[in-house]
VEXVEX-37527 format. One record per residue (C-alpha): residue in three letters; residue number from 0; x, y, z. Coordinates in nm, 4 decimals, m for minus. Example, Ala and Ser with C-alpha at 12.3 -4.5 7.8 and 13.67 -1.06 7.14 Angstrom:
roro pami c1 c2 c3
ALA 0 1.2300 m0.4500 0.7800
SER 1 1.3670 m0.1060 0.7140
***
This chain:
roro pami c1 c2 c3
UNK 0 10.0127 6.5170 8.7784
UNK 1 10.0055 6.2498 9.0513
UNK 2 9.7754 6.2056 9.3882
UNK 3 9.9469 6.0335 9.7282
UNK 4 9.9904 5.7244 9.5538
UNK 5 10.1236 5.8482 9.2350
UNK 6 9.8117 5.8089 9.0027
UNK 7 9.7125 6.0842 8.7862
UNK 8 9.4036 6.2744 8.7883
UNK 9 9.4156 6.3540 9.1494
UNK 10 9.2500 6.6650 9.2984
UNK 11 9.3576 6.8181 9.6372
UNK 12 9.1355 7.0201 9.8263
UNK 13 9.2578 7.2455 10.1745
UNK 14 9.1583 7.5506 10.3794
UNK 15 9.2853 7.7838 10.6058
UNK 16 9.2227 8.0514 10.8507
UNK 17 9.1518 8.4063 10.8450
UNK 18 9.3090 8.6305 11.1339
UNK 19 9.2684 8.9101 11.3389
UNK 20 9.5204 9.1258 11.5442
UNK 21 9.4329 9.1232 11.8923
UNK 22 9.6514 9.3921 11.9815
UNK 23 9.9561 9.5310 11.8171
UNK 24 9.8814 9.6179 11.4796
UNK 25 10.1279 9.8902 11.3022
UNK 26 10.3288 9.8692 11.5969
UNK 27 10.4912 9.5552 11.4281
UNK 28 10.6039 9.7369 11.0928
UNK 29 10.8898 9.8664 11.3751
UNK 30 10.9748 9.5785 11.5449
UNK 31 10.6982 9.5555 11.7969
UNK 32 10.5559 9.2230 11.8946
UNK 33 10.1201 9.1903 11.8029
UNK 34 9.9380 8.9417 11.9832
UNK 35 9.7406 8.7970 11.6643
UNK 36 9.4733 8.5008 11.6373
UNK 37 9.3857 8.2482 11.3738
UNK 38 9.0439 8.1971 11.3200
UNK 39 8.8368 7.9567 11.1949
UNK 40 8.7129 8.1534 10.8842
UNK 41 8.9095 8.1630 10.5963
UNK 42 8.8803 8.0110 10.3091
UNK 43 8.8954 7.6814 10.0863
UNK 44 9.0210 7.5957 9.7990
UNK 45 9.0882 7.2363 9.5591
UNK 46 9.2872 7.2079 9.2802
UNK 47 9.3264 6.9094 8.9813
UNK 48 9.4609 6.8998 8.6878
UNK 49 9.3785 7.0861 8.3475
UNK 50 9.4725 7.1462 7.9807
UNK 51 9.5558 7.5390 8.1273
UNK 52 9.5808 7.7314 8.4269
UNK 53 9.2660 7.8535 8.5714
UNK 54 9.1668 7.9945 8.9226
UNK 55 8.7974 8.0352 9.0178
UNK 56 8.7209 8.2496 9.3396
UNK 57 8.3673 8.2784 9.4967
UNK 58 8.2212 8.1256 9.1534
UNK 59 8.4259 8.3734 8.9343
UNK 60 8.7205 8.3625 8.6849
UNK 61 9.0065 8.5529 8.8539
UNK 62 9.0605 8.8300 8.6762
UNK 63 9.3215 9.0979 8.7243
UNK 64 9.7094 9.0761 8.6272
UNK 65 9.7627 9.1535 8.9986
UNK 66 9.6026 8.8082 9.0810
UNK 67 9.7266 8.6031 8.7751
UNK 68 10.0777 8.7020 8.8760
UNK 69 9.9837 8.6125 9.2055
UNK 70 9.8419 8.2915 9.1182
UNK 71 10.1797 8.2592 8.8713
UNK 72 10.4542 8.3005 9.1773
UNK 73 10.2726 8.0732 9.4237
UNK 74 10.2601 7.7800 9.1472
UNK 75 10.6243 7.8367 9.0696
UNK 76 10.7538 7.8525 9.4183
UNK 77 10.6158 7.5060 9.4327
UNK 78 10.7203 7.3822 9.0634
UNK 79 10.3360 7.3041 9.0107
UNK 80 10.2061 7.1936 8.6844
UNK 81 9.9091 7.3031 8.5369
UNK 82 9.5725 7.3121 8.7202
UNK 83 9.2764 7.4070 8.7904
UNK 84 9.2016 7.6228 9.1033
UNK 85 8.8925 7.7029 9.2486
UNK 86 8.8604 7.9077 9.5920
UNK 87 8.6219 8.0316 9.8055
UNK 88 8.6544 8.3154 10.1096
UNK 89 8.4573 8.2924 10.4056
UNK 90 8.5738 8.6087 10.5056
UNK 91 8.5074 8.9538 10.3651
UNK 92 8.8131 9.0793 10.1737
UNK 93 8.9583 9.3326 10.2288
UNK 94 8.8816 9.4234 10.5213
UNK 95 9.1726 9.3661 10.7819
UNK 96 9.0746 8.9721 10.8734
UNK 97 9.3425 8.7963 10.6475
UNK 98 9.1421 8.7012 10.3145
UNK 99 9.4087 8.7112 10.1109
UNK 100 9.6721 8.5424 10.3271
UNK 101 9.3934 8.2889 10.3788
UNK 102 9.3524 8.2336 9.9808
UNK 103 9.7595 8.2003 9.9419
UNK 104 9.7820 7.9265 10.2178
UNK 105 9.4463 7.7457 10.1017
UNK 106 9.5742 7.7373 9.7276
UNK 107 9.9212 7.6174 9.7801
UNK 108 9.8117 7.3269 10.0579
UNK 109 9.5583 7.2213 9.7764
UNK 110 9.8272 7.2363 9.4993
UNK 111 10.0866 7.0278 9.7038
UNK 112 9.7452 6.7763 9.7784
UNK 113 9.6980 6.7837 9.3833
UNK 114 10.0567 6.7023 9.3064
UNK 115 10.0936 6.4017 9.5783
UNK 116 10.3502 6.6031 9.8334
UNK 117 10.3139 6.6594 10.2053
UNK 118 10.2663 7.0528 10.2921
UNK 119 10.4715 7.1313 10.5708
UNK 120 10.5096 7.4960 10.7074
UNK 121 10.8199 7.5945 10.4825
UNK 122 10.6565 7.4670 10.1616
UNK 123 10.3204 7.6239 10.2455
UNK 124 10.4363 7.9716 10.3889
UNK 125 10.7022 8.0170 10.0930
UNK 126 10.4606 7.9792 9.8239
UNK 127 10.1504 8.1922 9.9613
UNK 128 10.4070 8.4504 10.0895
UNK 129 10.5385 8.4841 9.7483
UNK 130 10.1355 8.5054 9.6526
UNK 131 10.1141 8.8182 9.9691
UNK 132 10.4284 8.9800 9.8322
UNK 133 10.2411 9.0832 9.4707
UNK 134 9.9385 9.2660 9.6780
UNK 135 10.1286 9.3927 9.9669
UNK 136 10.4789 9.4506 9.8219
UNK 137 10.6470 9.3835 10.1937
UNK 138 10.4189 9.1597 10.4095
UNK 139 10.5583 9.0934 10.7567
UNK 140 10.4401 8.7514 10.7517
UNK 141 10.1604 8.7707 11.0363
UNK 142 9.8625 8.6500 10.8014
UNK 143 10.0087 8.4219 10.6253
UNK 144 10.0860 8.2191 10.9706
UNK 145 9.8143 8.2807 11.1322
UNK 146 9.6737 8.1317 10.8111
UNK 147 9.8617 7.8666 10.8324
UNK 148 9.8227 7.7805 11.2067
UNK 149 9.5138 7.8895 11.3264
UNK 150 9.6227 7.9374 11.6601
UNK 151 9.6824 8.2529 11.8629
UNK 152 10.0555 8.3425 11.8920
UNK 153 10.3119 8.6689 11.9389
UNK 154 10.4734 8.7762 11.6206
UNK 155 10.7660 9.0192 11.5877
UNK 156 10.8740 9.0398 11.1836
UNK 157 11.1757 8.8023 11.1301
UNK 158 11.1183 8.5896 11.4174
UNK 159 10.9532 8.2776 11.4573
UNK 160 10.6133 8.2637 11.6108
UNK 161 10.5236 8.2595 11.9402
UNK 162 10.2297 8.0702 12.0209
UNK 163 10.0518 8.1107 12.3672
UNK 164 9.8154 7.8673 12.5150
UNK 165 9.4445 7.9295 12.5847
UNK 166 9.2668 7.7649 12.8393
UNK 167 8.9687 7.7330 12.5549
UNK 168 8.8883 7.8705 12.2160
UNK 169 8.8671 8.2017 12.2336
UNK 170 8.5524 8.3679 12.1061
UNK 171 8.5233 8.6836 11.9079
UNK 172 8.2683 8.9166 11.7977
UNK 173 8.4038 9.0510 11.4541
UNK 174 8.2176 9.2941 11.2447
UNK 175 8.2513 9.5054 10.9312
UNK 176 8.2853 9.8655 11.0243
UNK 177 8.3258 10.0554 10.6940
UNK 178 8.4709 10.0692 10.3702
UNK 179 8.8127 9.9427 10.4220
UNK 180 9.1454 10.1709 10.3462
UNK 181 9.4704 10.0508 10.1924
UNK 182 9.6779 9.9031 10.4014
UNK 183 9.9871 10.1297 10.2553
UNK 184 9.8261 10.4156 10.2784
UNK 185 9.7868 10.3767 10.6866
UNK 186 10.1290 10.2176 10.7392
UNK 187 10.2333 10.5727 10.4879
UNK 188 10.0685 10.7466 10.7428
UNK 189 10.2124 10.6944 11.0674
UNK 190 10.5549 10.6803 10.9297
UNK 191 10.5169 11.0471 10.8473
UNK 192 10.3079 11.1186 11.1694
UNK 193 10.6899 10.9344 11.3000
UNK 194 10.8486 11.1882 11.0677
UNK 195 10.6646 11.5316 11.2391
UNK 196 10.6102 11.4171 11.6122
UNK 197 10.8708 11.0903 11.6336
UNK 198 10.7854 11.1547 12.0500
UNK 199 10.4540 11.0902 12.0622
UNK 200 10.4651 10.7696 11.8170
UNK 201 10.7737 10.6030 12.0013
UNK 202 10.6186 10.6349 12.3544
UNK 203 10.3028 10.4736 12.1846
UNK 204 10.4571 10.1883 12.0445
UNK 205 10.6709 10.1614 12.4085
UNK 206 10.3147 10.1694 12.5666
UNK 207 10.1396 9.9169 12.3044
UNK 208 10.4476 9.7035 12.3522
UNK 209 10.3294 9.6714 12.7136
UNK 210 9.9785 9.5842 12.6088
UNK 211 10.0663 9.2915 12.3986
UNK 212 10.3251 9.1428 12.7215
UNK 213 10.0281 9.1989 12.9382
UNK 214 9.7592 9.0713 12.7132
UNK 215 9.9730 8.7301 12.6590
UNK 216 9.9487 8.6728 12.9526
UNK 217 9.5722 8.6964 12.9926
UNK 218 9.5128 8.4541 12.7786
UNK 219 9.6719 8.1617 12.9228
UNK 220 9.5197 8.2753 13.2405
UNK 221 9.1708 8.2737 13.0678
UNK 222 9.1149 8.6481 13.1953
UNK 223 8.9078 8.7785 12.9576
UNK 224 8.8130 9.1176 13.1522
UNK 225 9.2010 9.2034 13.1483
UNK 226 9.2314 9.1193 12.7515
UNK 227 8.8641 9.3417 12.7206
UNK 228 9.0438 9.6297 12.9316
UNK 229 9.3911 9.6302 12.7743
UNK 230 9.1657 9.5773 12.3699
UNK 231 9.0594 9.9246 12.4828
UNK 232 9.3071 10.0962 12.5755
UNK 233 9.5107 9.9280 12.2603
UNK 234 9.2068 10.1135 12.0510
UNK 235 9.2831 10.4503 12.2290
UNK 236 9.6348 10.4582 12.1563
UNK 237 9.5294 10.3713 11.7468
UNK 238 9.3109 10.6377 11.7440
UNK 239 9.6164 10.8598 11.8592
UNK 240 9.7980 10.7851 11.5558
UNK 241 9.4951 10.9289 11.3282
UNK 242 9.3764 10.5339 11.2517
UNK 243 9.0265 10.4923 11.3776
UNK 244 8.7075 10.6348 11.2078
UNK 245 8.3906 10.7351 11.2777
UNK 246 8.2826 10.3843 11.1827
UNK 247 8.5144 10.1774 11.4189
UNK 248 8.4241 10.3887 11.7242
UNK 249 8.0576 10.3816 11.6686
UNK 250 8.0899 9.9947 11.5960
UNK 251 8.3013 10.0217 11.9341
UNK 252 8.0595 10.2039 12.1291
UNK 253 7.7718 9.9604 12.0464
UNK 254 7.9600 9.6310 12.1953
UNK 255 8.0399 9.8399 12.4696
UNK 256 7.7029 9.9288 12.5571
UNK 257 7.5895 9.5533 12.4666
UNK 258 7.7985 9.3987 12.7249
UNK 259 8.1767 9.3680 12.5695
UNK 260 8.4520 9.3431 12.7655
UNK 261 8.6700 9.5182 12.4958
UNK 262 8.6866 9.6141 12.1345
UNK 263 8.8986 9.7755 11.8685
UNK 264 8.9860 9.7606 11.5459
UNK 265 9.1792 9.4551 11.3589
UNK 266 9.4132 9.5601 11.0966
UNK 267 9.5596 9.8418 10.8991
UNK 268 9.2517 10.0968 11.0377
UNK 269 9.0927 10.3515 10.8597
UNK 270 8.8001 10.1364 10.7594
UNK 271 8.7757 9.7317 10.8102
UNK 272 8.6389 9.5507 11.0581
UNK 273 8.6067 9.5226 11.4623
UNK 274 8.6653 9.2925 11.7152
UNK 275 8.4837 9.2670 12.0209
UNK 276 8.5593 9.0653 12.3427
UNK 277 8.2673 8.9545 12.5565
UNK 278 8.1343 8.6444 12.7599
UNK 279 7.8681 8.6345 12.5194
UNK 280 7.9750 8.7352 12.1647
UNK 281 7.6618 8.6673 11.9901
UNK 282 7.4686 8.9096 12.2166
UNK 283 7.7302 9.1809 12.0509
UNK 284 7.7112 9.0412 11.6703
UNK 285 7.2840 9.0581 11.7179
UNK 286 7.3569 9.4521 11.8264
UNK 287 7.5774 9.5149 11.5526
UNK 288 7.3375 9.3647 11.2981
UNK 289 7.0338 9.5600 11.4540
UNK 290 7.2949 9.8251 11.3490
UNK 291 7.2933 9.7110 10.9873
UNK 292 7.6412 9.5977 11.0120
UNK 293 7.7631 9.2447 10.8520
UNK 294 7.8786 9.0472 11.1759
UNK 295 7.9573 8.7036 11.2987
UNK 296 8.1206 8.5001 11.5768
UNK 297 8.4685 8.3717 11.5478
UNK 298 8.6665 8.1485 11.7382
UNK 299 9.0313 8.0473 11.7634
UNK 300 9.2107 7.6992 11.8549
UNK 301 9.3925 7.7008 12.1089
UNK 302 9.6590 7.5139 11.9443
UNK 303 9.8808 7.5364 11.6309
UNK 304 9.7189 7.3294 11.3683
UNK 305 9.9799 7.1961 11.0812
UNK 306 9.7872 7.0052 10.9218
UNK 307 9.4566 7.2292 10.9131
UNK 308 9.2644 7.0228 10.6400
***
């Protein structure tokens, strides 16, 4: 086990970012661009060396074969010896904003900091995609860069990502708005909604497709009330394909009536969180925790971050 300068004993410590799906989501399992952001919560994790593998998350031994085996392919993708991991989320997980992504890219940039090597974007992404592929089977690849990044950027599965510029950070309202579903189960879903009425899902992912165009190009622009307007519409067409809940749309319908410019939900649906566009996110977060809902403000770089200590 060696540190930069090849002494042993070293102990590497990283983070990353969680994410959330401006527009686009499920619409990308079939070769749609989403319009996804980076933010800055995520997690953090440090690893040094020890007699055994461990991995500590939020204060508690991992525990689980799912996460073990996780834990196991992300060391061996990067040849790691043994160590020590601890981790902590700063993020809710499960629950559509990228907390496992956000673990996978934390851990491996803290292993390669351990072991004395740089962490460049191939090293990083291969190793906490191999970490996504034991919960998620298939992952597309969207959390684990905007892990990685922390930046807001187009993604279309197999392609490389598309970042687009912001005139500032862009601020989010993000909230917990139920119990969150699996992510399987939803994508399961609209396939076989595809399956029964393959009409009414193509000419929504033709109409999100135009969403996502138009809503890159708000951004750079820094028009907020055309991102708000086209979030919304984005939210109508999910809750077309049977993905929204009671939940989401009454966690919509308060930032609406507290001054948002847009919301939706952020991930797989059925449960998870919402994200709210507004001039003055915390006004939205303070009516969502009147509400009793867990909220908080997030905000995305306008630039890809590498390094992302």
């Amino acid at each position: 086990m060696a540190d930069e300068t090849g002494s042993a004993g070293a102990t590497g410590s990283a983070r990353a970012n969680g994410k959330v799906i401006l527009l686009g989501e499920h619409a990308v399992v079939y070769g749609v661009p989403a319009l996804a952001a980076g933010i800055d919560r995520g997690a953090r994790a440090s690893a040094s060396a020890a007699p055994q593998p461990e991995l500590v998350i939020d204060g508690r031994p991992a525990e689980g074969p799912e996460v073990w085996q996780a834990f196991t392919a992300l060391s061996n993708e990067l040849a790691a010896p043994t160590l020590r991991v601890t981790a902590d989320l700063e993020v809710p997980p499960g629950s559509g904003l990228g907390a496992s992504a956000a673990l996978g890219v934390a851990i491996a940039r803290a292993v390669l900091s351990a072991m004395g090597k740089p962490a460049p974007a191939e090293s990083v992404l291969a190793a906490a995609n191999a970490w996504e592929r034991v919960f998620h089977g298939n992952p597309s690849g969207i959390d684990t860069t905007a892990a990685f990044y922390g930046s807001c950027f187009k993604f279309k599965r197999g392609h490389a990502p598309e970042f687009v510029e912001l005139v500032a950070p862009l601020r989010l309202a993000v909230v917990k708005a139920g119990p969150p579903a699996s992510t399987k189960t939803m994508v399961e879903g609209v396939a076989k909604l595809r399956e029964r009425r393959p009409d009414l899902v193509d000419k929504t992912l033709e109409a999100i497709q135009s969403l996502v165009q138009n809503a890159a190009l708000c951004l750079p622009a820094g028009d907020l009330v055309g991102l708000g307007k086209l979030m919304d519409y984005n939210q109508m067409l999910l809750s077309g394909l049977f993905l929204s809940t009671p939940e989401i749309e009454r966690a919509c319908g308060i930032a609406r009536e507290r001054g948002a410019l847009g919301a939706k939900l952020t991930g797989a649906g059925g449960g998870g969180s919402v994200i709210a566009i507004a001039e003055d996110p915390e006004a939205i977060v303070a009516a969502w925790q009147e509400a009793g809902l867990t909220a908080f403000v997030a905000s995305c770089a306008g630039v890809a971050d590498e390094d992302n200590p």
